[in-house]
N, C-alpha and C positions, 0 to 999 in steps of 0.2 A: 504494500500500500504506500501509496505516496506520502510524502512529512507535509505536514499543514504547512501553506502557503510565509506565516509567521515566525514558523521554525527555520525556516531556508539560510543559509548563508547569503554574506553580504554578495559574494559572488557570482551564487547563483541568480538573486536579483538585479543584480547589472547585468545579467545575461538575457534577459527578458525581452529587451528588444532584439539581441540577435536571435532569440529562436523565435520569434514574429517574423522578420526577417527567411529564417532560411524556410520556417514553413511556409511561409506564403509564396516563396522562389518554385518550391517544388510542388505548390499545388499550383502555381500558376503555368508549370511546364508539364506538369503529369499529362497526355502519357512518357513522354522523353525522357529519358534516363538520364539522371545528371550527374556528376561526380564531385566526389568532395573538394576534387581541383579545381573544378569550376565554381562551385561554390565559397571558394576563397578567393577565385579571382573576381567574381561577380562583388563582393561584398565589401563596400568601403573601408580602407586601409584597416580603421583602428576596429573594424567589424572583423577582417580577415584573421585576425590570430582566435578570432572567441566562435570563429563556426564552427570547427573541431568540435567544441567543449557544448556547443549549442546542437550539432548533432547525435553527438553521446547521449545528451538529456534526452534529446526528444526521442532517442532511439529508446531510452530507458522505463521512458512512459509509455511505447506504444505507437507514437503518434509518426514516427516514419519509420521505415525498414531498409537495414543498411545489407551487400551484397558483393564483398569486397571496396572498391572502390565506389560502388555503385548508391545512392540513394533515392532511395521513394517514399511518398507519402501511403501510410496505409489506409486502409477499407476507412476506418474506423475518421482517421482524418478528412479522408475526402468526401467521408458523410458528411460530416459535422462542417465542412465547409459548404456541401449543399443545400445544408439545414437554412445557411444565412442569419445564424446566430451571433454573430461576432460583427 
């Protein structure tokens, strides 16, 4: 289960905008296959060292699925952006 939003490290929420960021990169190219390379190159300078750390999370919760180099947004993701929730 995930730690309440409260308990997080100072880190993880300066992380916050990068993984808005790389998820919305990869649902807005899904179905294209993108990589983590691309995904630092795409990502403004002081974004580019924290996508790494922003893809781990998001891979950690679910919310994309990594494949070597490869990342995608899951089922579960690009529901909930169908939904038009956010």
């Amino acid at each position: 289960m995930q730690a309440n939003p409260s308990q997080r490290s100072p880190d993880e929420r300066e992380d916050k905008p990068t993984q808005r960021a790389v998820l919305s990169l990869l649902l807005h190219e899904f179905p294209a296959q993108v990589t983590k390379e691309q995904l630092r190159y795409t990502s403004a300078p002081t974004k580019a060292k924290r996508s790494g750390g922003a893809v781990g999370n998001l891979s950690q919760v679910e919310l994309v699925w990594c494949e070597g180099e490869f990342v995608l947004p899951t089922l579960a993701a690009r529901h909930f952006d169908w939904l038009e929730l956010s």
